[in-house]
C-alpha positions, 0 to 999 in steps of 0.5 A: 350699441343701443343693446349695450345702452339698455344693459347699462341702463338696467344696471344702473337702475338695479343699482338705485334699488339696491342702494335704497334698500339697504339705506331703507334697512339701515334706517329701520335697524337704527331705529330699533336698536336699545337706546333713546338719542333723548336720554343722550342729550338731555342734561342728568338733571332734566324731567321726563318731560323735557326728554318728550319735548326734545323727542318732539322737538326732534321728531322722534315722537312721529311714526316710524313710517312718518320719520322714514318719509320725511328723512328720505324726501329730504334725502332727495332734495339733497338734504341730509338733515342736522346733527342731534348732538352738534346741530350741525348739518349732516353734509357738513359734518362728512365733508369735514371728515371725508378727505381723511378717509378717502386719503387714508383709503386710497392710498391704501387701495394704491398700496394694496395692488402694487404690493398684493400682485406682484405677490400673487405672481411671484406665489403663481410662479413658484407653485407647489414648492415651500415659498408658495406655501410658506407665503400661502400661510402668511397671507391667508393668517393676514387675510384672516385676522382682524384689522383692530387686532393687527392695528393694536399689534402695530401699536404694541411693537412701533410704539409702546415696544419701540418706547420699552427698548429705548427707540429715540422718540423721533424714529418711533411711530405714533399711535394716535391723531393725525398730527402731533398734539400741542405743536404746530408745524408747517411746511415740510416739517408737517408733512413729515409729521403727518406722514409719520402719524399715517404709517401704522393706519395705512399698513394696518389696511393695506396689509390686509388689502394686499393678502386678500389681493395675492391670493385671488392674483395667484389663483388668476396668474395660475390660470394664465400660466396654464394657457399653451400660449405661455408655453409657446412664448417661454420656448420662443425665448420671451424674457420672464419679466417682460412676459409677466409684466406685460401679457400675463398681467395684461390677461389678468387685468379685467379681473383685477379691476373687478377685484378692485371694486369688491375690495372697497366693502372691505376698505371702508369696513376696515377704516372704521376700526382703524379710525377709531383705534388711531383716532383719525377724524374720518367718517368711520371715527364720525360714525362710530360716536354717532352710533355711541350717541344715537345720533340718527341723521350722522349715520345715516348720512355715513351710511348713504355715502358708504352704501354709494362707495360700495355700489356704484364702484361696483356697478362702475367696474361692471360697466368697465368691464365689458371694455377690457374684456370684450367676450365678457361683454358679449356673454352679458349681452 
């Protein structure tokens, strides 16, 4: 028990280093890209110096060194700082935007594994034959593509096409927003509408989430089915559905979840391109303009809540790990 407390810790601990050095890296990257976020905020008709005493004013005058200092204390003390554009705090301005990435991306996520491995099984079942390959094809052509490319198919064929071919208005997808603009609905009424306007984001990511998913389920499924249990139970007369559902997918659990954890870099990345195509108010739309506005406090606040996500659900499915699968646990002890 207490060799296993020390490992957690260790982790955790190699987990903090990490988190900063890549908050520490994004700080001094921003901070060297072409581009002065005074010459963004002062007015065309503004003097030279009135963009130093903004500079001052938001100072951007100091040291790189004494910059750094000062964001990173306040960072510790829980203060993410204040908008160069709005004013507004930081914290604020992601609390506003998060709800609509984490709903966007978790039902994403969700979509992802219920459809990518039963794809993957259905792939690992029918090795080596034209299925297999034919859904091999489509799922790596999926995998590989662009999540802005395949947002704007999306919107060429639901939306603009479905216009061209005389769709009534109501069965077709909108493009943009997160609601339709102008009116104001309530009720059931605006959960459809929402509902509406969530589709083409969501199947956008979870397209790509899911291919990822069934190849890497096909792989592990394969493994499993090669085991001379398999065969033992398959001659015992075990139903296919309950050996899949139940002891296949059991095996392959603790690699799903780890799986599930590596996902989410991609998740994020890909709902920053989504939001910014469909015009959804999440964090990657809020740091997308900040980056265009050199609005150096919002994205590194987005970046501290990225890099959080993505290293701590990873040190999570590393800590859970050990617990669905004890012989993976007693190799990393």
């Amino acid at each position: 028990m207490q060799n296993e407390v020390s490992v957690i810790a260790r982790r955790m601990a190699d987990a903090i280093v990490l988190f900063w050095l890549v908050v520490t890296i994004i700080f001094v990257l921003i901070r060297m890209a072409p581009g002065d976020p005074a010459d963004f905020l002062v007015p065309p008709t503004a003097t030279a110096a009135d963009a130093a005493r903004l500079r001052a004013d938001l100072g951007l005058d100091r040291p790189l060194i004494v910059q750094y200092a000062h964001w990173a204390g306040a960072v510790v003390r829980g203060n993410l700082g204040e908008s160069f554009s709005s004013r507004q705090p930081v914290s604020r301005i992601l609390l506003d935007a998060a709800p609509v990435s984490i709903a966007l991306g978790g039902i994403s996520l969700l979509l992802t594994f219920l459809i990518g491995v039963p794809v993957g099984m259905f792939q690992a079942a029918n090795r080596s034959n034209a299925l297999d390959g034919l859904t091999t094809v489509l799922t790596t052509a999926v995998y590989a593509a662009p999540s802005f490319w395949i947002a704007l198919a999306l919107v060429a064929v639901f939306t603009y096409g479905a216009a061209s071919l005389g769709v009534p208005a109501a069965l077709r997808l909108p493009a943009f927003g997160i609601r339709t603009p102008g009116i104001v609905l309530g009720g059931w009424a605006g959960l459809v509408d929402l509902a509406r306007h969530a589709v083409l984001p969501v199947v956008t990511l979870t397209a790509v989430g899911a291919a990822g998913i069934a190849r890497y389920s096909r792989s592990a499924v394969a493994d499993v089915l090669d085991e001379g249990w398999v065969g033992m139970a398959r001659a015992k007369g075990a139903p296919p559905a309950r050996l899949y559902a139940t002891h296949i997918l059991r095996n392959v659990t603790p690699q799903l979840t780890v799986l599930a954890a590596l996902s989410l870099p991609g998740l994020i990345a890909g709902s920053v391109f989504v939001e910014s195509v469909f015009a959804w108010p999440g964090l990657g739309k809020a740091m997308l303009v900040a980056i265009q506005a050199r609005d150096y406090p919002v994205v590194m606040g987005a970046t501290v809540f990225y890099a959080a996500a993505v290293i701590f659900a990873n040190l999570a499915a590393d800590i859970v790990l050990p617990l669905l699968d004890p012989r993976r646990g007693a190799h990393a002890a």
